[in-house]
C-alpha positions as CSV (number, residue, x, y, z in Angstrom):
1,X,85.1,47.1,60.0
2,X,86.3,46.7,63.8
3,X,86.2,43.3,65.2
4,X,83.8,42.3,67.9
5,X,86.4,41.2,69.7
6,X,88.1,44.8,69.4
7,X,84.6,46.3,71.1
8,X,84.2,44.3,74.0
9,X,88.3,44.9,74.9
10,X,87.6,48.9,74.8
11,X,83.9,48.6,76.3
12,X,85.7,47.2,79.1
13,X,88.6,49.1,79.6
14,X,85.7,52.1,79.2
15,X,83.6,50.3,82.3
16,X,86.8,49.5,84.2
17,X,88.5,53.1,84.1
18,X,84.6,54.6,84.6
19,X,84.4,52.5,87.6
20,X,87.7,53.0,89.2
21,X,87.1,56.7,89.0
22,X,83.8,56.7,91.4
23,X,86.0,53.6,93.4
24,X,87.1,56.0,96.2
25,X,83.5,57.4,96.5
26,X,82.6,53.8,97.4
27,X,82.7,52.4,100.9
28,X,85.8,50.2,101.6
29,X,84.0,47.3,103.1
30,X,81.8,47.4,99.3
31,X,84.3,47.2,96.4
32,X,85.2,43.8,96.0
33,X,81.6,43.0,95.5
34,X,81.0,45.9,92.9
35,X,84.2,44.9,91.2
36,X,82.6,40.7,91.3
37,X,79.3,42.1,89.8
38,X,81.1,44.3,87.3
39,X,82.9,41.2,86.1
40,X,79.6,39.1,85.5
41,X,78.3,42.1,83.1
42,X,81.2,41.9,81.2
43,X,81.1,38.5,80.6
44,X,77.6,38.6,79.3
45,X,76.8,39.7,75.9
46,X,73.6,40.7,74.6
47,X,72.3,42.7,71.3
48,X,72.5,45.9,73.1
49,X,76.0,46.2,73.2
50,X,76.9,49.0,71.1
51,X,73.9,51.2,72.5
52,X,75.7,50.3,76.0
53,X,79.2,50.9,74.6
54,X,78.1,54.5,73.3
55,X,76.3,54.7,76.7
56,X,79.2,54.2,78.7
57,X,81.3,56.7,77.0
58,X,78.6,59.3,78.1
59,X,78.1,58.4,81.2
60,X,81.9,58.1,81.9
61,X,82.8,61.5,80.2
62,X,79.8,62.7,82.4
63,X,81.3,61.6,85.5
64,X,84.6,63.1,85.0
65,X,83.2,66.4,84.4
66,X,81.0,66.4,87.6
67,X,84.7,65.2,89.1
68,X,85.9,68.1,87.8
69,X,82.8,70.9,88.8
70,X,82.8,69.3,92.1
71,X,86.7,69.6,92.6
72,X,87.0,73.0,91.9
73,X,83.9,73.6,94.1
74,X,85.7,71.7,96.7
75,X,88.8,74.0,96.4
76,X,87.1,77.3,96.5
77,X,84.8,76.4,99.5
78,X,86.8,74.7,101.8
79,X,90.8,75.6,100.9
80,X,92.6,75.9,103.9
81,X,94.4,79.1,102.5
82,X,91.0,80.7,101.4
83,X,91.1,84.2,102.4
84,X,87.2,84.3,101.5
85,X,86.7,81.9,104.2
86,X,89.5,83.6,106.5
87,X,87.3,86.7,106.3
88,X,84.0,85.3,106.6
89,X,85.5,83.8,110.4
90,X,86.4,87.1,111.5
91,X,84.7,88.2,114.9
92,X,82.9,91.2,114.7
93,X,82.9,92.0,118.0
94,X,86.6,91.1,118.6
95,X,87.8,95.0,118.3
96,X,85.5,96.0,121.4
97,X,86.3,93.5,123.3
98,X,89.9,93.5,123.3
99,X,92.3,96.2,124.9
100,X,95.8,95.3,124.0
101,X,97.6,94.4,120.3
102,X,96.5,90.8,120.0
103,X,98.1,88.1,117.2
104,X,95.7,85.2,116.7
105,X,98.0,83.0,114.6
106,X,97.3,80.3,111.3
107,X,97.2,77.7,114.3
108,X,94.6,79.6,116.3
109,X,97.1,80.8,119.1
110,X,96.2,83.8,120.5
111,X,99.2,86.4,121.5
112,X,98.4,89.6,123.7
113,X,101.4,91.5,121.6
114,X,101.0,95.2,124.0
115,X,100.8,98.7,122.9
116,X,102.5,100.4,120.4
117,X,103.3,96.0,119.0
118,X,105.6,95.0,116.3
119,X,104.6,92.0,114.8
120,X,107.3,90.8,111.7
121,X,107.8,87.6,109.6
122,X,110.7,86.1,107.9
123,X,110.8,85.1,104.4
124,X,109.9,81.9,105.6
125,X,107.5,82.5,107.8
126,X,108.6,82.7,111.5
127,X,106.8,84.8,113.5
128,X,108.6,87.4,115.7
129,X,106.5,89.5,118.2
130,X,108.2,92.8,119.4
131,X,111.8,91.0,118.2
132,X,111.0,88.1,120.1
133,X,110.6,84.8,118.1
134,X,107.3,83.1,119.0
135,X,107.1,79.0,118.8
136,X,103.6,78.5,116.3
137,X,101.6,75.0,116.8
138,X,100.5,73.1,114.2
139,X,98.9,74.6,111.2
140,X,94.9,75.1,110.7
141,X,94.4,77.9,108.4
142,X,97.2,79.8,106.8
143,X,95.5,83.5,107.3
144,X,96.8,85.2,110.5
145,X,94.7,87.9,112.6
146,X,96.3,91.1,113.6
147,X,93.7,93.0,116.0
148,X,94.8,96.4,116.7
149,X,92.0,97.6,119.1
150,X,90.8,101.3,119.9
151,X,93.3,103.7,121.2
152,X,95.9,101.7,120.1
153,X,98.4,101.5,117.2
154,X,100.9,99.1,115.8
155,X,103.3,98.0,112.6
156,X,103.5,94.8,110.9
157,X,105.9,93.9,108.3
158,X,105.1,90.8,105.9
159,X,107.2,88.1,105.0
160,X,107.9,89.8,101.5
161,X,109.0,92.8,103.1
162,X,106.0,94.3,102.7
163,X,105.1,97.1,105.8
164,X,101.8,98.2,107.7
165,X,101.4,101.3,109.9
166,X,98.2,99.9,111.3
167,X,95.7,102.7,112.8
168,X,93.2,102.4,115.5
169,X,90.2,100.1,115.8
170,X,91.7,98.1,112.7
171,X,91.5,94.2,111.6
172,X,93.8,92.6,109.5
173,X,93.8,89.0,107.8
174,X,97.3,88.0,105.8
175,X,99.2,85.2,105.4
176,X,102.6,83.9,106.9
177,X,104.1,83.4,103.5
178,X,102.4,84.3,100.2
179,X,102.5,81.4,98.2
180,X,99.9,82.2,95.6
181,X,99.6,84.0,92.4
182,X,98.7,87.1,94.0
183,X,99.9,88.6,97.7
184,X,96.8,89.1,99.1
185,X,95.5,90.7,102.3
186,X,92.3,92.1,104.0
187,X,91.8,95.4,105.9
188,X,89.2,96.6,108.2
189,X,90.1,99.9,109.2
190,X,93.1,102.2,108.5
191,X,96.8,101.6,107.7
192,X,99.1,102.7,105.6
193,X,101.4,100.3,103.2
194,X,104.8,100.1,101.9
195,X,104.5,97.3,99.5
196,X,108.0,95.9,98.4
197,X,107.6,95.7,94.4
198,X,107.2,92.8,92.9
199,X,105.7,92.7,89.2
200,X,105.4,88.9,89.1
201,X,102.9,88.9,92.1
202,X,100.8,92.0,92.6
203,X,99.8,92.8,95.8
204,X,95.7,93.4,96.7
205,X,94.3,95.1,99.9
206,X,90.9,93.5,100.2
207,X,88.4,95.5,102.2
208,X,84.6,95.5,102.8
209,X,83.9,97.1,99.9
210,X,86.6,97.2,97.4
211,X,90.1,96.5,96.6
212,X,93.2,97.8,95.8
213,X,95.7,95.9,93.2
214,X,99.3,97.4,93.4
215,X,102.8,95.7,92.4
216,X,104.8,98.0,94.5
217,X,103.5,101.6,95.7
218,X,103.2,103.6,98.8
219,X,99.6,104.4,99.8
220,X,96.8,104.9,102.4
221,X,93.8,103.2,102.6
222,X,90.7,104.3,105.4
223,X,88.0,101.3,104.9
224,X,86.0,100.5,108.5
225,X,83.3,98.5,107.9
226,X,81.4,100.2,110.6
227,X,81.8,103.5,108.2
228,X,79.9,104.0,105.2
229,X,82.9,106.7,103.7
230,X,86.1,105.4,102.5
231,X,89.0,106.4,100.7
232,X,92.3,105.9,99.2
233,X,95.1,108.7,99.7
234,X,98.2,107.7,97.1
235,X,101.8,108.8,97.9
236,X,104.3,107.1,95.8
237,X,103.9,104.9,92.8
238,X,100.7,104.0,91.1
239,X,97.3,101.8,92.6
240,X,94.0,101.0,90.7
241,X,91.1,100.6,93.3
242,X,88.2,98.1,92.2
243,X,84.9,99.2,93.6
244,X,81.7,97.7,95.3
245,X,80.1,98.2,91.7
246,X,83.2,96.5,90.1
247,X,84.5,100.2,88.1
248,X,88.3,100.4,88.3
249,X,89.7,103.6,88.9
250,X,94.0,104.5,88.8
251,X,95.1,106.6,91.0
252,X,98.2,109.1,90.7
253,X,100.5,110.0,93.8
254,X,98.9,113.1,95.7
255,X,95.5,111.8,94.8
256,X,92.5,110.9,96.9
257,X,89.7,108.6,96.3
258,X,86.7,108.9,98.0
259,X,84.3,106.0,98.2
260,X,80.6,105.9,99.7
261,X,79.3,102.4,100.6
262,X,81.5,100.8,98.3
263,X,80.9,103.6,95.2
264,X,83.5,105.4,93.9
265,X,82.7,109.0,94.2
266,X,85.1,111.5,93.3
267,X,89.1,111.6,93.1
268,X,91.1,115.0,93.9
269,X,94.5,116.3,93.9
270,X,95.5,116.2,98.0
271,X,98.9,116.8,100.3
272,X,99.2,112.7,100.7
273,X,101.4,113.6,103.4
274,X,98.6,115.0,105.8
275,X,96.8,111.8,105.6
276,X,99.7,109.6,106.6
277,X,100.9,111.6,109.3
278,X,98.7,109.9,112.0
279,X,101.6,107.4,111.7
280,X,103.7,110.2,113.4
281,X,101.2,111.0,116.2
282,X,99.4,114.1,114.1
283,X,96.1,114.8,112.5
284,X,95.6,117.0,110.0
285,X,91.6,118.7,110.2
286,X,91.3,120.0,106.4
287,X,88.5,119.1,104.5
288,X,87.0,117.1,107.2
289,X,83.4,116.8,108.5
290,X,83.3,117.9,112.6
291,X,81.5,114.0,112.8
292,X,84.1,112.9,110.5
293,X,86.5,114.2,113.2
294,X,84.8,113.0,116.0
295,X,84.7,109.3,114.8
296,X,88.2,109.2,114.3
297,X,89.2,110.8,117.9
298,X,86.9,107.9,119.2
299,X,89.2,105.3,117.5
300,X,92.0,106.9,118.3
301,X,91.3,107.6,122.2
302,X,89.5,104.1,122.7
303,X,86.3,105.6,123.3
304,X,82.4,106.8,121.9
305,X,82.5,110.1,120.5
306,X,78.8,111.9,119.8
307,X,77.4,115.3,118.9
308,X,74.2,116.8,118.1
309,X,73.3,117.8,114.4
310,X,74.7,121.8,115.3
311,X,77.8,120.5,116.3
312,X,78.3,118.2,113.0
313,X,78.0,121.4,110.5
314,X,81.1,123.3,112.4
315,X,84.3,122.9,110.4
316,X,88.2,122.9,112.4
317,X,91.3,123.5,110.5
318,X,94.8,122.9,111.8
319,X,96.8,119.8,113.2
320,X,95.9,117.5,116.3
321,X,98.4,116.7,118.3
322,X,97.4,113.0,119.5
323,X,100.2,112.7,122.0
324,X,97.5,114.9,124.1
325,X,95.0,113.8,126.7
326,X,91.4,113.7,124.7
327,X,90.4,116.5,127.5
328,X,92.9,119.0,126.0
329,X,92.0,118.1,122.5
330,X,87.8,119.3,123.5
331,X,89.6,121.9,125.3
332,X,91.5,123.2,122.6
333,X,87.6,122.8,120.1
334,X,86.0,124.7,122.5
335,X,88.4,127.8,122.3
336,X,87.4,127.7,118.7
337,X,84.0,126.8,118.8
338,X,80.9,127.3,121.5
339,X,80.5,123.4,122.8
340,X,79.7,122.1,125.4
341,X,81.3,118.9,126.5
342,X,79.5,115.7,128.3
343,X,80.8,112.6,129.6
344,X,78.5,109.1,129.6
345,X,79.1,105.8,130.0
346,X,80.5,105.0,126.7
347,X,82.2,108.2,126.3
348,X,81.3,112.2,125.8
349,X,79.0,113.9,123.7
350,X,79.1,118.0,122.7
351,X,76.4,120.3,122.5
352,X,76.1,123.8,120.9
353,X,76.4,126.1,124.0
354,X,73.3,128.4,124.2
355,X,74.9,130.6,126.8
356,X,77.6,132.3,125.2
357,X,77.9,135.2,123.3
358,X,80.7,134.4,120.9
């Protein structure tokens, strides 16, 4: 049988290690006089010391694990290098309302990078902007903000290596260094990625409505968060996309995935080529929607593209060359189809023409 003596030692160590585990949660100015009160009830013994013994052992092991539940909530909600929290800060009207390649850094600098901008990091870190090494304040967040507005373009390459052809009208959150378990990065709007292989860190492209988990591939991903159609076009390597509804589906090289708000709809066997050529100045028309078209001349011209229900039935074939004016392009539809073109404030709008007898 233990000694009472034995009892009251570990009932104490059991208050003192209880107590100094909520001492921090105390105010400073209060401890000594907890600690002085704590004292006195350990000096005083009374017939309800086991029940209090067993009591304490609860209670303590009960306050640990809320330590622990409230840690780890802690972590998730307000990590600095959260990219949850990275993408729920994004500015949704930022894209409109800026005209030139703009960098806003981990430190909250913004940088008006120009057209056509090159924005690169070393493998630790240091920022370069069109070759030019940039001088970053103090860190606030670790995520980075590459806005690459309408009617413009631009490339990125990641301190892994990693590289972005980044398309029109297009946000992108990612990291100065991946430090994590997984390289991780968000997309909304169009680019397509190199991603330098590495099997001990898969790489994800987070969008609005899915993700795509890769350890080294070449692929395309179209994911606007203004547009309710997506998709994945894979050209090298292997990717497995994660949808809105949480189904996985792998895609092979030359395959397309086609994703309505967030639901995987279909995959098919595709020319992957065509649908990275934008990164070359081209687009290809096949097997696209005339409003399908019309959206992405919008983003790719900088401006608002519209057309009544009879124009969103026609169907083009061919290659766009967008080195163009946006007048020749309409131009070059109208040769092909009766339209009529209209400029507004915010941009044109076509119209069957009535008039004409083709």
């Amino acid at each position: 049988m233990r000694k009472k003596e034995n009892i009251e030692e570990e009932e104490q160590h059991l208050w003192i290690t209880c107590f100094r585990s909520m001492e921090e949660k105390i105010p400073e100015a209060e401890i000594d006089q907890h600690w002085k009160e704590l004292n006195q009830k350990l000096k005083k013994g009374n017939s309800l010391r086991k029940f209090r013994y067993i009591y304490i052992q609860v209670a303590c092991a009960a306050a640990m694990l809320l330590g622990v539940l409230f840690g780890t909530y802690h972590y998730w909600i307000y990590a600095p290098n959260s990219i949850e929290k990275a993408i729920a800060s994004l500015e949704d009207s930022v894209i409109d309302t800026t005209r030139q390649v703009t960098l806003i850094t981990h430190a909250n600098e913004r940088i008006i990078a120009g057209e056509k901008a090159y924005i690169s990091y070393s493998q630790q870190g240091k920022t370069f902007v069109n070759k030019q090494q940039v001088e970053i304040g103090k860190q606030k967040t670790e995520y980075n903000q590459l806005i690459v507005p309408k009617g413009q373009s631009s490339r990125l390459m990641l301190a892994d290596s990693t590289v972005l052809y980044i398309n029109a009208g297009t946000k992108i959150l990612y990291p100065s260094v991946f430090a994590d378990k997984y390289r991780e990065i968000y997309v909304d709007g169009e680019i397509f990625i190199e991603v330098k292989k590495n099997t001990k860190q898969p790489f994800i492209v987070k969008t609005p409505e899915f993700d795509v988990r890769v350890t080294g591939t070449a692929f395309n991903v179209y994911a606007y968060k203004s547009m309710n159609e997506a998709e994945v076009v894979l050209l090298r390597g292997g990717v497995q996309v994660k949808d809105h509804a949480g189904h996985e589906t792998t895609i092979k090289p030359n395959e397309l995935l086609k994703l309505t708000d967030g639901i995987t709809q279909s995959t098919y066997k595709v020319d992957a080529s065509e649908y990275i050529a934008w990164t070359k100045g081209r687009f290809p028309l096949q097997d696209r929607s005339m409003r399908s078209i019309l959206q992405r001349l919008g983003l790719y011209y900088g401006c608002e593209i519209t057309c009544d229900d009879a124009v969103s039935t026609l169907s083009l074939q061919g290659t766009i060359d967008m080195s163009v004016p946006l007048v020749k392009v309409f131009e070059r539809i109208s040769k092909i189809h009766p339209i009529n073109i209209t400029q507004n404030t915010k941009g044109y709008h076509l119209t069957i023409n009535l008039n004409t007898n083709l």
